[in-house]
C-alpha positions in Angstrom: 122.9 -108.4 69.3 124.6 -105.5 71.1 127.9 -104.2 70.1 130.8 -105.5 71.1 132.9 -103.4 73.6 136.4 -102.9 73.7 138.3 -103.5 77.3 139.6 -100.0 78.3 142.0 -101.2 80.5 143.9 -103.1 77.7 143.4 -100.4 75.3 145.4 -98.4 77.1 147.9 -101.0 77.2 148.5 -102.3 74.0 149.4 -101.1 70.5 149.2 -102.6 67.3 152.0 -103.1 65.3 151.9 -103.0 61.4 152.5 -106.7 61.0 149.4 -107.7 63.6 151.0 -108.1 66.7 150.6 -106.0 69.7 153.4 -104.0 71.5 153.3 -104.1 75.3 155.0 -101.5 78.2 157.7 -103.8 80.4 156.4 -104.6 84.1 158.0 -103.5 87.0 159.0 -100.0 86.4 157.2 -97.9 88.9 158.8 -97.8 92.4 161.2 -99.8 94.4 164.0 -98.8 91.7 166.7 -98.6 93.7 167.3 -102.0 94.4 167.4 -102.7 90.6 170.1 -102.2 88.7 170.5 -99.0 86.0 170.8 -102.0 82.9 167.8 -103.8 84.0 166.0 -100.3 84.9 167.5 -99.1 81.1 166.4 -102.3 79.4 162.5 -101.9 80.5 162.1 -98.4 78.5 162.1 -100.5 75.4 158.9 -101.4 74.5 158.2 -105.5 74.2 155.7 -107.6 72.4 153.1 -109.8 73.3 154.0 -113.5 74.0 151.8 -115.7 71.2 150.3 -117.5 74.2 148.5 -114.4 75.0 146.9 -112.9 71.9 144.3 -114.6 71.3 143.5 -113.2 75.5 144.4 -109.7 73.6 142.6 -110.0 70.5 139.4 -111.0 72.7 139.8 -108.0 75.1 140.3 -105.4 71.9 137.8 -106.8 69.4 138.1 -103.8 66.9 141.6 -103.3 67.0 142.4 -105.3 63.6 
């Protein structure tokens, strides 16, 4: 069996938190910011975690992150 690769794209994405759970950038933040309002724009620094519906999509694309 060959060794199971890690998705780089996702890697570069995600974090693991201490508890198991991966921490996520919020979406929309490159361009087009000036029709957004400064709390929305303020509110997407924060980092957010990944919806439970999606780990197990995570988990699969970052097998030896545990």
């Amino acid at each position: 069996m060959p060794k199971i690769k890690t998705h780089r794209g996702a890697a570069k994405r995600f974090k693991l938190t201490g508890s198991g759970k991966f921490k996520r950038n919020k979406a929309f933040k490159q361009h087009i910011l000036t029709s957004k309002s400064r709390k929305r724009k303020r509110n997407m620094r924060h980092a957010g975690m990944v919806a439970e519906v999606d780990m197990s999509s995570v988990r699969q694309m970052l097998p030896n992150h545990h």
